[in-house]
C-alpha positions in Angstrom: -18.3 -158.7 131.9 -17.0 -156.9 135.4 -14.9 -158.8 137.5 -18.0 -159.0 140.0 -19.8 -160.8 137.9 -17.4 -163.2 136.7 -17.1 -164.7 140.2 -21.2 -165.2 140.3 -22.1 -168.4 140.4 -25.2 -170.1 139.1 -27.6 -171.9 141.4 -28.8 -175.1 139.4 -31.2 -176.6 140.3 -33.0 -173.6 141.8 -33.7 -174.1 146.0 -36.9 -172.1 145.3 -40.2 -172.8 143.4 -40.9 -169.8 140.9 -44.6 -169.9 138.7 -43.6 -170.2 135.4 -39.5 -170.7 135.8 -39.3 -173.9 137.8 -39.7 -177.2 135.4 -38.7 -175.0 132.5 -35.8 -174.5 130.4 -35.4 -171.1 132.4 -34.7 -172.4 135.5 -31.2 -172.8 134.4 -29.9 -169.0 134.7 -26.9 -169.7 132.4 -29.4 -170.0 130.0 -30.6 -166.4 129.9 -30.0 -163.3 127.7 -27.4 -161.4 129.3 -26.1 -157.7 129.4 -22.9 -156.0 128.5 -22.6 -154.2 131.7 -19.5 -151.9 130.8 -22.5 -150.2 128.7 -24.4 -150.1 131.6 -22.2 -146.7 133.0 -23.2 -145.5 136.5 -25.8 -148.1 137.2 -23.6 -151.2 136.8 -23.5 -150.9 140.6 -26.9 -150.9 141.4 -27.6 -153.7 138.2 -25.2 -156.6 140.1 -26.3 -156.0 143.2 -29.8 -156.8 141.8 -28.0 -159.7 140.2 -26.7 -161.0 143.0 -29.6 -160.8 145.1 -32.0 -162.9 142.6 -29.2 -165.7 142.7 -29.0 -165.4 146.2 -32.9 -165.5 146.7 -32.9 -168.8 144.2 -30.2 -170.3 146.2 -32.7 -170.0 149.5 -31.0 -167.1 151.2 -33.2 -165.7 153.8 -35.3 -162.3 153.6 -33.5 -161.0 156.2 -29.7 -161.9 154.6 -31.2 -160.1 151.4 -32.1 -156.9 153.3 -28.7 -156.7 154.9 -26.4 -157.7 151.8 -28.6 -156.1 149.7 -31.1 -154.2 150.5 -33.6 -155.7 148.9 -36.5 -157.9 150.3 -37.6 -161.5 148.8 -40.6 -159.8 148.0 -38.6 -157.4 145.7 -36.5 -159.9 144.9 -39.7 -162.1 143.6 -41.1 -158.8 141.4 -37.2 -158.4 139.7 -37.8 -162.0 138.8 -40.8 -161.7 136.9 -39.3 -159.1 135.3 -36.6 -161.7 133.7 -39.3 -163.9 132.7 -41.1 -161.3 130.4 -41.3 -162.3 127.1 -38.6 -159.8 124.9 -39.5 -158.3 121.7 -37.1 -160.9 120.4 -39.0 -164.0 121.2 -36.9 -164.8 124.0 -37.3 -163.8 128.0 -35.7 -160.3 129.3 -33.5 -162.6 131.3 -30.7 -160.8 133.3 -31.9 -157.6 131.1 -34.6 -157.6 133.2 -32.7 -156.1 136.0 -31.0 -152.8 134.2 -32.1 -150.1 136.3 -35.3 -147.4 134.2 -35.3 -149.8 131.7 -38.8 -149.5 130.6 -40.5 -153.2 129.7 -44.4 -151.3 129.0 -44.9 -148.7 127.1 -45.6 -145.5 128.4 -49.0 -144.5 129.0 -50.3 -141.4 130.4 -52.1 -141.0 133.8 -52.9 -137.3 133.8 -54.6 -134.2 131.5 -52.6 -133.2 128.7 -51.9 -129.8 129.7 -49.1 -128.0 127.5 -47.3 -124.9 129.2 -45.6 -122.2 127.6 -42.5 -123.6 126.8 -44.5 -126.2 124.7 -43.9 -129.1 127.3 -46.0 -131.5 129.4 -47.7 -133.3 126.7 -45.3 -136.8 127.0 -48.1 -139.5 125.4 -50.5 -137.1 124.4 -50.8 -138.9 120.8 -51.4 -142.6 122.3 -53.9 -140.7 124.8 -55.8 -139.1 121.9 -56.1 -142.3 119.9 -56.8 -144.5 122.7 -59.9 -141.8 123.6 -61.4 -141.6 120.3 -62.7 -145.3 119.7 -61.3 -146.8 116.7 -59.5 -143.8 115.6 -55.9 -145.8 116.4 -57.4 -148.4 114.7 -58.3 -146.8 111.6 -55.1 -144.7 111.7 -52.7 -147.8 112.3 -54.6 -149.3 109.2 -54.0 -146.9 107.1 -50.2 -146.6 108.0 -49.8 -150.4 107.1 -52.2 -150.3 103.5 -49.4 -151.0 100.7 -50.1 -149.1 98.1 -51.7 -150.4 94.9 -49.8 -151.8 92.2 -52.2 -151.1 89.4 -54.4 -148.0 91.1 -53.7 -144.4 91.2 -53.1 -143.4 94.6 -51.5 -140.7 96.8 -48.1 -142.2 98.3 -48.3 -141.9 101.6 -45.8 -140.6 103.6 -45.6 -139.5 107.1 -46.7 -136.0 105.8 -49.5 -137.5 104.7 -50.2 -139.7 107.5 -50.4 -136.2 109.7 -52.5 -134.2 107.8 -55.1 -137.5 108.0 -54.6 -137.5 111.8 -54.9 -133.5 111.7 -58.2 -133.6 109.7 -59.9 -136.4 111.9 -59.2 -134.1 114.7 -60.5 -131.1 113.3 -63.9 -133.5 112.7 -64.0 -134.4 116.5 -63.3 -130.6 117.5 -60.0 -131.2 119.1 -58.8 -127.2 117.2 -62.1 -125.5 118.0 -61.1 -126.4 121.9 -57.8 -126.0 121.4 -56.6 -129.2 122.3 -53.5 -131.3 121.2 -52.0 -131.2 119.5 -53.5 -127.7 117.9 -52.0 -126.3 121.0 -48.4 -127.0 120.2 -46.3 -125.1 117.5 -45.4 -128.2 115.0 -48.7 -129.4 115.5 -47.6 -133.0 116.7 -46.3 -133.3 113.6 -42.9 -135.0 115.7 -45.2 -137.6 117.5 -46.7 -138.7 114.4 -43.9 -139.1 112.7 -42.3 -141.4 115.1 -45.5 -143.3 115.6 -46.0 -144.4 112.0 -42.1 -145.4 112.4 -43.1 -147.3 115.3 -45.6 -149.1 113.9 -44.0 -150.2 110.9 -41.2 -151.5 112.6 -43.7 -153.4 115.0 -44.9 -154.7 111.6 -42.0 -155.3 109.5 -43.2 -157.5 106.5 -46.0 -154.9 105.5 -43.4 -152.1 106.7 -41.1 -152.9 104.1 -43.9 -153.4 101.6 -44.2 -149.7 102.0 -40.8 -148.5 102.8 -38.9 -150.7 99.8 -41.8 -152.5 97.8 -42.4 -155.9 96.6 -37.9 -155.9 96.2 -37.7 -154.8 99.9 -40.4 -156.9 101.2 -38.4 -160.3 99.3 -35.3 -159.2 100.5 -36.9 -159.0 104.2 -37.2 -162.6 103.7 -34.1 -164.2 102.7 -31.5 -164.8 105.0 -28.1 -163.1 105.0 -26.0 -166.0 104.0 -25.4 -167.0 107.7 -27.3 -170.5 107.2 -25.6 -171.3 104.0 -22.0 -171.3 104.0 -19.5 -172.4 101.2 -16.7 -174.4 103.0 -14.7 -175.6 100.3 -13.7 -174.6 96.2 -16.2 -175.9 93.9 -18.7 -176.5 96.1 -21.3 -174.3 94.9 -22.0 -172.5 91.3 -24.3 -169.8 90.8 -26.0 -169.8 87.8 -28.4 -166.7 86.3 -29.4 -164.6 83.0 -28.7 -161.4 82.1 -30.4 -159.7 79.7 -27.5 -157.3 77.9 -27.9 -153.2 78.3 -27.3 -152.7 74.9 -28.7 -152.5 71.1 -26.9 -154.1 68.2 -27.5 -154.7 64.7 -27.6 -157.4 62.1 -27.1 -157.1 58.5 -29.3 -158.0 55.9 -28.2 -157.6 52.3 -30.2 -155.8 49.8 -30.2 -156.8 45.8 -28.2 -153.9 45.2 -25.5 -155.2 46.8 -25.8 -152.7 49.7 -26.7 -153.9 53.9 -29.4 -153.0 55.2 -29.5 -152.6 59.0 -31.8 -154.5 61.6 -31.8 -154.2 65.1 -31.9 -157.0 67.4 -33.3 -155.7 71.1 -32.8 -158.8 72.9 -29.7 -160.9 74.1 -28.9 -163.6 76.9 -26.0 -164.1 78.8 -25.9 -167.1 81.2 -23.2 -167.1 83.5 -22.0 -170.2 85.9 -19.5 -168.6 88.2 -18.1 -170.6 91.4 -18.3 -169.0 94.2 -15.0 -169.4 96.2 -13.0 -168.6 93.3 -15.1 -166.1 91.2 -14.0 -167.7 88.4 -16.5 -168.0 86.0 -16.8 -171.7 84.6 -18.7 -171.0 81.7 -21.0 -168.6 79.8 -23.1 -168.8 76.5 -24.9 -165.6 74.8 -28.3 -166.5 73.3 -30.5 -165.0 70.5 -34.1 -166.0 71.8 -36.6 -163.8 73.0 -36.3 -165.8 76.3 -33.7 -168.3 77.7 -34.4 -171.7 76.8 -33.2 -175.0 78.8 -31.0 -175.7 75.4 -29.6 -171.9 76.5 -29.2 -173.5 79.7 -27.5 -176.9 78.9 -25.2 -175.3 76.8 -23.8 -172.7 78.8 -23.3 -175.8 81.3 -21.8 -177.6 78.2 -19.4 -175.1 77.7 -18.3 -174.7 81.3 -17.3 -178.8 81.0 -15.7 -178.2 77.8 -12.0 -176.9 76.9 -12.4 -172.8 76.4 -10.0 -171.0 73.3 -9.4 -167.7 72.1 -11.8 -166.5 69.7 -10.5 -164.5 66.3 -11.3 -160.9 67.4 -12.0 -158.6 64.1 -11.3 -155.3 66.0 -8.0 -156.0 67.9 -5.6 -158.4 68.5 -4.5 -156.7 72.0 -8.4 -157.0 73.6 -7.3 -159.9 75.4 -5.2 -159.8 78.6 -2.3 -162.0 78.5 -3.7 -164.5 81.5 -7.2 -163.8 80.2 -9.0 -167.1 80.3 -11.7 -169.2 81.3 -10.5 -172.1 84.0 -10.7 -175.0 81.0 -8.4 -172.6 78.9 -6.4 -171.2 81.9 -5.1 -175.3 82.4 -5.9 -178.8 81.0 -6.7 -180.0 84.1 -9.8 -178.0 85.0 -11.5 -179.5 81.4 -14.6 -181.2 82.6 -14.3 -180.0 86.1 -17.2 -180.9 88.5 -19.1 -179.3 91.1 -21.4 -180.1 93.8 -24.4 -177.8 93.7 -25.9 -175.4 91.2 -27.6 -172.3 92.7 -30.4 -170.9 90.6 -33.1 -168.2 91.1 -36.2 -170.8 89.9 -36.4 -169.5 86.5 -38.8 -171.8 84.6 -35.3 -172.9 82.1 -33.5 -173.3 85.4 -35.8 -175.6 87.0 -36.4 -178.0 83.8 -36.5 -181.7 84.8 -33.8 -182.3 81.7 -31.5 -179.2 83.3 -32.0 -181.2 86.6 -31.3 -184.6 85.2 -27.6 -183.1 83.3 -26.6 -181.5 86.9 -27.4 -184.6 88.5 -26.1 -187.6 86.3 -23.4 -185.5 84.7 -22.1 -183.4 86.6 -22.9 -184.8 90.0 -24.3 -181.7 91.4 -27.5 -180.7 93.3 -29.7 -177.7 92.3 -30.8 -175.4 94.7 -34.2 -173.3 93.9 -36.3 -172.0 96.0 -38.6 -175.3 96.1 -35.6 -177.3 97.3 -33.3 -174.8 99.2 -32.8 -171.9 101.1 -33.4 -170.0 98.0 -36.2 -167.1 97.7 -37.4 -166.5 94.3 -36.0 -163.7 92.2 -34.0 -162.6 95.4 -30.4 -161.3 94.4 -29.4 -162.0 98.1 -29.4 -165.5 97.4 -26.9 -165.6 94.2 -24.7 -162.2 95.4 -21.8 -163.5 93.2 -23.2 -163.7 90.0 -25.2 -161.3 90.5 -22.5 -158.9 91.5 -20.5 -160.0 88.2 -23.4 -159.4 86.4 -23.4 -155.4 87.5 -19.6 -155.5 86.7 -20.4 -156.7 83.5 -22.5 -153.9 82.4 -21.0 -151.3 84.6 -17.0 -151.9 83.2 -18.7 -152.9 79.6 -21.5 -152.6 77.8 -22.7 -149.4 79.7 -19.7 -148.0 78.5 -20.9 -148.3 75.2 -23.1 -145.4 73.5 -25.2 -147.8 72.3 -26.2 -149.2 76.1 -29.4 -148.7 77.4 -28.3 -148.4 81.0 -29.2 -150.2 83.9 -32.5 -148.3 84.0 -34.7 -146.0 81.8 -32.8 -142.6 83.3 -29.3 -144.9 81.8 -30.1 -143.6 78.0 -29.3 -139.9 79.3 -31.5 -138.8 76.0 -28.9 -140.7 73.9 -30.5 -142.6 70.7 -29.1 -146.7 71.7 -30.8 -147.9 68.7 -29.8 -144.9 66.2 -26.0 -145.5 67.2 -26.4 -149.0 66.9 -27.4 -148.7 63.3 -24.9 -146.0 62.3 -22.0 -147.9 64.0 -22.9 -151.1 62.3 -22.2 -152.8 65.7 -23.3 -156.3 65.1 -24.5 -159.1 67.0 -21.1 -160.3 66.4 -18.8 -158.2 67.8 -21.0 -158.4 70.9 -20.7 -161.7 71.4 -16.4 -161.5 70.8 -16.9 -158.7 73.5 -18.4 -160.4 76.0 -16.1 -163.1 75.3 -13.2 -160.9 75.8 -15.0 -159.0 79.4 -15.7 -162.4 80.8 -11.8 -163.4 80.1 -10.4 -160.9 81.3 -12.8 -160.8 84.4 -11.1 -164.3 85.4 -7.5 -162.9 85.0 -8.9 -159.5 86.8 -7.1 -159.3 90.7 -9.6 -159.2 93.6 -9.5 -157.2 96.3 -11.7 -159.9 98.4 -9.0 -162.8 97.1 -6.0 -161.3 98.3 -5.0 -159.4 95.2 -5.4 -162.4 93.1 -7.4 -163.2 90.3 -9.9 -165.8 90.2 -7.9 -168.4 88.4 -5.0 -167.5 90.3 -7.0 -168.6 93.9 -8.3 -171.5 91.6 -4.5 -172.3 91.2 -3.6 -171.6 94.4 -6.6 -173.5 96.3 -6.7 -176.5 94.0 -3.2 -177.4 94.2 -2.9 -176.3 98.0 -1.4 -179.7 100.1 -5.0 -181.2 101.5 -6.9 -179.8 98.8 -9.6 -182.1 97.8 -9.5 -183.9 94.7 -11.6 -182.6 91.2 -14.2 -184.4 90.1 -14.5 -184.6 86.4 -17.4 -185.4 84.1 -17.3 -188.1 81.3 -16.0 -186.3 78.3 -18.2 -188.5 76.2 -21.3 -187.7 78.3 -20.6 -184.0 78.2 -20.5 -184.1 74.6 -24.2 -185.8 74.5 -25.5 -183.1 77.1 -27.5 -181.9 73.7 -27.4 -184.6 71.7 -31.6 -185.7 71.3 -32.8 -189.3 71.2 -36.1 -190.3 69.8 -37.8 -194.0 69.0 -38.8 -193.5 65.4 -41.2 -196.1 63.1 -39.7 -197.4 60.1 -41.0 -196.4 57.3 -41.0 -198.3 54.0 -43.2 -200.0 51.3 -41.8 -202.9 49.0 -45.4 -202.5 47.3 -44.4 -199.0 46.0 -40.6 -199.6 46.4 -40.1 -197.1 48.8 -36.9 -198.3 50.7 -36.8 -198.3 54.4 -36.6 -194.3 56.5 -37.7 -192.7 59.3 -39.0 -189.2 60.1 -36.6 -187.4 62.8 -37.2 -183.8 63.7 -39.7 -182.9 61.5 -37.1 -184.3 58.4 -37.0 -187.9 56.8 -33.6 -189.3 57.3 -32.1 -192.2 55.5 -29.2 -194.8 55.8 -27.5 -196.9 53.6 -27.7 -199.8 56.1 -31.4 -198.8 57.3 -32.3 -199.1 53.7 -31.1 -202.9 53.5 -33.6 -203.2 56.5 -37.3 -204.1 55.5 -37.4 -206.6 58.7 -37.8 -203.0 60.6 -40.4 -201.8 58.6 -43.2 -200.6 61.0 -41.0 -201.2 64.4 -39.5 -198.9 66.3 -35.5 -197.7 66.5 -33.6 -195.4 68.0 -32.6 -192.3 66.6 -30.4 -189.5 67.9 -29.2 -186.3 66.5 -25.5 -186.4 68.3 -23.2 -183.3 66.6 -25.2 -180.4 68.4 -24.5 -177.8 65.1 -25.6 -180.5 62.4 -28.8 -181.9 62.6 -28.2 -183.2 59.1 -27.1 -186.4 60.1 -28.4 -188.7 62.6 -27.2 -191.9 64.5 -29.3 -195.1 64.8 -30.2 -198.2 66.5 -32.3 -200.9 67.2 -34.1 -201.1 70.6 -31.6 -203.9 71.1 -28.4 -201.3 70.2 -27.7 -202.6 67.2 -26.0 -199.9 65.5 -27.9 -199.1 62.0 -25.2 -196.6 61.1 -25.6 -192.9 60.4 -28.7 -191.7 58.4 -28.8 -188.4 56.4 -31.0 -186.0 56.2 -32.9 -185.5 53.1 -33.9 -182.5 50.9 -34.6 -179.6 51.6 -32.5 -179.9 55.1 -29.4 -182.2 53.7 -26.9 -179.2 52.2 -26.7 -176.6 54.9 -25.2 -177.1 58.1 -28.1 -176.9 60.7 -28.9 -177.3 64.5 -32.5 -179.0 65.4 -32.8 -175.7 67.1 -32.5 -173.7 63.8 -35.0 -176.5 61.8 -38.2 -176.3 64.6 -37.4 -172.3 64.2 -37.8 -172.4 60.6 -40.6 -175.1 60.4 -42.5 -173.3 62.9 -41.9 -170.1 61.4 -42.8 -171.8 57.4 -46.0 -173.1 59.2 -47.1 -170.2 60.9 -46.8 -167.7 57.8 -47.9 -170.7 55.2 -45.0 -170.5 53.2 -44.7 -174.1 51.0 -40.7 -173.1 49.9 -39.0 -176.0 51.5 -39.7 -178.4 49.0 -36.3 -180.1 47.0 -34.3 -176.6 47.9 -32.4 -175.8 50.4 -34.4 -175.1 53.8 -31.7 -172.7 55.5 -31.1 -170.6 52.3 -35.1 -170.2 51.6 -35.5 -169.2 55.1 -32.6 -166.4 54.8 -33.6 -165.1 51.7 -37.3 -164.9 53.0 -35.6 -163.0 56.3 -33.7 -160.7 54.6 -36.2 -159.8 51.8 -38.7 -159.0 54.7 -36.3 -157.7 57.2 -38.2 -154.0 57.2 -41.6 -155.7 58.6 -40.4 -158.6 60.8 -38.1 -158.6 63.4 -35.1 -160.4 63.3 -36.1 -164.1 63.6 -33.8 -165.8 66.9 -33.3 -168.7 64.2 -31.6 -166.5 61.5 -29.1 -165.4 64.0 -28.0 -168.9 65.1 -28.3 -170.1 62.0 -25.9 -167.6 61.3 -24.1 -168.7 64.1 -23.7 -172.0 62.8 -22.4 -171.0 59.4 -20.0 -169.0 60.9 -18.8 -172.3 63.1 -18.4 -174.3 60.2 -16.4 -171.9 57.7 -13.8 -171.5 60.5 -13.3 -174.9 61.1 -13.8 -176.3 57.0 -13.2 -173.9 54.3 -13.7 -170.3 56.0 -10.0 -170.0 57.5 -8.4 -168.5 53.8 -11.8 -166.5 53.8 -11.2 -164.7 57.4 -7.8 -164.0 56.5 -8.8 -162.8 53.3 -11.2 -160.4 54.9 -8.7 -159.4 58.1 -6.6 -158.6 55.3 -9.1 -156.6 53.4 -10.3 -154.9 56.3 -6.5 -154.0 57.4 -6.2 -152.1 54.1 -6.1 -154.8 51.7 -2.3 -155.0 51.2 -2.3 -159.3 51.9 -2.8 -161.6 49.1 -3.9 -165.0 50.1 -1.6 -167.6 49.7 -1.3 -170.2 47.4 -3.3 -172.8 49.6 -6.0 -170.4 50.3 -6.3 -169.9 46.8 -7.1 -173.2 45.7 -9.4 -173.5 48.6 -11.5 -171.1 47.4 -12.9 -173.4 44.2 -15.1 -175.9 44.9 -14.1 -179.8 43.0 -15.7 -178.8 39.8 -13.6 -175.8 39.3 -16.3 -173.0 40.3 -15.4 -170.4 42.0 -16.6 -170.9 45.5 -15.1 -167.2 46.8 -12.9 -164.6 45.0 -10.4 -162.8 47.7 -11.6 -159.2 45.6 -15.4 -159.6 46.0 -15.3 -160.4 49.6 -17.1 -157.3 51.1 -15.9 -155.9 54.2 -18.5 -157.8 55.9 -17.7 -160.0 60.0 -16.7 -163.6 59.3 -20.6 -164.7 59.7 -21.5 -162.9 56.7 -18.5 -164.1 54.8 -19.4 -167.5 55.5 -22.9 -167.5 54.5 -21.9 -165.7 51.2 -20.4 -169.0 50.3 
């Protein structure tokens, strides 16, 4: 702003009635758009003396004052105004823009016969001339410049190449070359004017423009909004949550009679990620086997981000792990079961689930945000730029180091085999999931350029313990430990006729009690039942619908030896039904199913329930009997040289004296496989 204009001041209320000013909002002139005037050059002069002859004229100066001071007359002064009030391109009025000297508020349009010389000029607007002459050629052309093209149709793309040899062609039809006419009179042909018409037009237009420009990706991004309207203020205010499907292959082992492995690839695999956004740090994480996330995928990556975080036993290294490397519930005691208030998703049908919704919100205490509910857009990576960001980093600094990635897109695989290295590598499910442990660890203990050269659970440190910070919320440790459990009313069953004592069917298994069975008074009412240890489904609590604890019921055969998730049991009972295989009778249900898996492993591929029941094993022989065994096989795989120790010996036999597992015949397998050798 000039020092000229600074000392203007604003008449308000106006001494003059304007049409369409006076009674409106824009009769207060410190309302309206303004103009940087050091831009304007040369004709800042001649723009504030327009200026201050419009405030003059409003403040009821004379017609005669105006022509002296200014020369300018009211009536002038009157057609200056009307050009302020002219609606802007931007939805507002020109305002004070208005008044910048050859600014142009109509589009050119030509007055005169396009008549090119020589030199090629004199044919300024020939191109709006020619369509405006020939009926509904604009109309036809400007249609064709906006038509997306089809998604499922073969077309020719059309560029602005394209678009001219259309206009060309029409031309030719209407005789324009045989009279040589524009733009067959010119030496490019008017290919210049066309080309910046179609760009005009699609920028007049720009939802279908970037239809055609970006796509369907372009056209969604269009829509969201940059972040403007939906600040964070404050650490753990928001978490973004997502899936990422991993750019890689990886293998599973089956083994064959022989005693050899065969290998199976498994195409697909899960990651979802809760990350905070002030921080970076990511909260919580969990890989899953299924074809598709699940809301139990869901719940228990939000499970795990409420829940203290440790080390895993890497098989490949004992340096993979940065020394701070961490997630925030491991980093410090005091971030176990930290809360936070909202939960950004992309509306992913998991995402969305009214059980997700109903953790967020009585657990945790947080509001998800979807695109029903929020500022959200569907699928639009604007919206979650964080996670989505660490997701890229992920692959980029990871698993697409990997020969066995498939990239980030078809072109990634750079004629590499992902699949054939996969198999001859033996890299197993297993040591992807200890990698992506170890990637998202060290990601939290990684410094930021954007935090000030700390890491994220450095700024965690430093704004959670800042003087002012606000307090952490924490969820109800019991609560977060029944985010999975499952609850069902069951009948009693039971038949003193027949002497059948009192059970219930749960899950698709009957489970009984030794104080259900005193119970005949329940016989044909309803009790509670809930499966409440997420990775054993073989055991059950009950109670009445008055909470009368009925103590823990048990599974019975074929699902009471093996340790089991609900999870794993509908996989397998679906899968039993759907092939009409009757094995699950008095056996065990989890060993049928593997040996059916692994005898069939060259026809099927691998079932998502055989890897987390494989999962499950492998959770169970490291925290029970499977310590002596890892060592056993760390040691075997380090060259053999360790003996187990005395304890670890007599772990390995089972009460009656059988051999459970001899050190010497554990193959050189991953702990899962150890486990399930058992």
């Amino acid at each position: 702003m000039t020092e000229d204009s600074a000392t203007l001041s604003y008449p308000f209320p106006v001494a003059r009635r304007i049409k369409g000013m006076s009674g409106t909002a824009h009769e207060d002139l410190r309302t309206w758009p303004t103009v940087f005037e050091p831009a304007l050059g040369t004709n800042v002069s001649r723009y504030l003396k327009r200026k201050r002859a419009v405030i003059e004229y409003l403040s009821g100066a004379s017609d005669a004052s105006l022509k002296r001071q200014y020369g300018i007359g009211m009536k002038g002064v009157y057609r200056l105004i009307r050009r302020c009030l002219e609606a802007h391109h931007d939805g507002q009025i020109y305002g004070w823009r208005g008044l910048v000297p050859y600014a142009r508020q109509e589009p050119y349009t030509r007055t005169k016969v396009i008549t090119v010389n020589g030199a090629g000029k004199g044919a300024a607007g020939a191109l709006t001339t020619v369509l405006a002459l020939e009926g509904d050629l604009g109309e036809r052309f400007n249609k064709r410049i906006l038509k997306a093209p089809s998604d499922d149709k073969l077309e020719e793309k059309r560029n602005r190449t394209a678009h001219w040899r259309w206009l060309l062609g029409e031309l030719r039809k209407k005789g324009y070359e045989i009279r040589h006419e524009w733009p067959f009179n010119t030496e490019n042909m008017g290919y210049v004017s066309v080309c910046r018409y179609v760009k005009a037009v699609l920028a007049a237009n720009p939802t279908q423009g970037a239809m055609i420009e970006g796509g369907k990706d372009a056209q969604k991004k269009l829509k969201s909004s940059d972040g403007v309207e939906r600040p964070v203020e404050h650490l753990l205010q928001r978490v973004e949550m997502d899936a990422h499907k991993t750019d890689g292959r990886f293998c599973v082992l089956f083994p064959r009679g022989d005693g050899s492995y065969a290998a199976k690839i498994v195409h697909r695999l899960w990651v979802i990620v809760l990350l905070e956004v002030v921080s970076r740090a990511v909260l919580g994480y969990y890989l899953s086997f299924r074809y598709e996330v699940s809301k139990d995928d869901v719940l228990r990556a939000i499970k795990r981000a409420l829940t203290k975080w440790q080390r895993r036993s890497i098989a490949f290294g004992d340096e993979a792990y940065y020394e701070e490397a961490a997630l925030p519930s491991g980093h410090n005691d005091r971030y176990i079961g930290m809360c936070w208030d909202e939960t950004s998703v992309d509306g992913a049908l998991a995402e969305t689930s009214i059980h997700v919704r109903q953790v967020l919100d009585d657990i945790v205490g947080s509001r998800l945000l979807d695109p029903k509910t929020s500022f959200a857009v569907r699928r639009s990576m604007d919206d979650r730029p964080f996670v989505e960001t660490f997701f890229r980093r992920l692959g980029a600094g990871g698993f697409q180091r990997l020969t066995n990635t498939t990239g980030g897109n078809p072109k990634g695989k750079k004629g590499r085999d992902p699949e054939a290295v996969a198999v001859n590598s033996r890299f197993q499910v297993e040591y992807a999931e200890d990698m992506l442990d170890i990637l998202i660890a060290n990601y939290n203990a990684t410094e930021h350029p954007s935090l000030g050269g700390r890491s994220p659970l450095e700024y965690l440190d430093f704004l959670s313990s800042r003087p002012g910070a606000p307090d952490l919320r924490y969820a109800d440790s019991s609560e977060v430990q029944r985010i999975l459990s499952y609850r069902k009313l069951c009948t009693v069953l039971g038949n003193l006729a027949i002497g059948r004592r009192p059970y219930v069917n749960f899950a698709g298994a009957s489970h009984h009690g030794d104080a259900l069975q005193q119970r005949f008074d329940l016989v044909g009412k309803k009790i509670w039942v809930e499966n409440h240890i997420e990775y054993d489904a073989r055991v059950a609590l009950a109670y009445t619908v008055e909470g009368e604890s009925l103590g823990v019921l048990r599974a019975a055969p074929p699902w009471h030896k093996t340790p089991h998730s609900l999870e794993v049991r509908s996989g397998i009972t679906a899968f039993f039904r759907r092939k009409r295989i009757s094995t699950l009778a008095l056996g065990d249900a989890i060993q049928a199913f593997h040996r059916y898996c692994e005898e069939y492993q060259g026809k099927l591929p691998v079932h998502p329930a055989y890897l987390e029941s494989l999962r499950v094993l492998a959770m169970y022989a490291e925290a029970d009997v499977g310590a002596s065994v890892l060592d056993a096989a760390l040691a075997e795989a380090e060259g053999g040289a360790e003996q187990p120790s005395t304890d670890s010996a007599k772990r390995t036999k089972e009460p009656s004296g059988q051999p459970l597992l001899v050190p010497d015949q554990v193959p050189n397998l991953p702990s899962r496989r150890k486990a399930a050798t058992k």
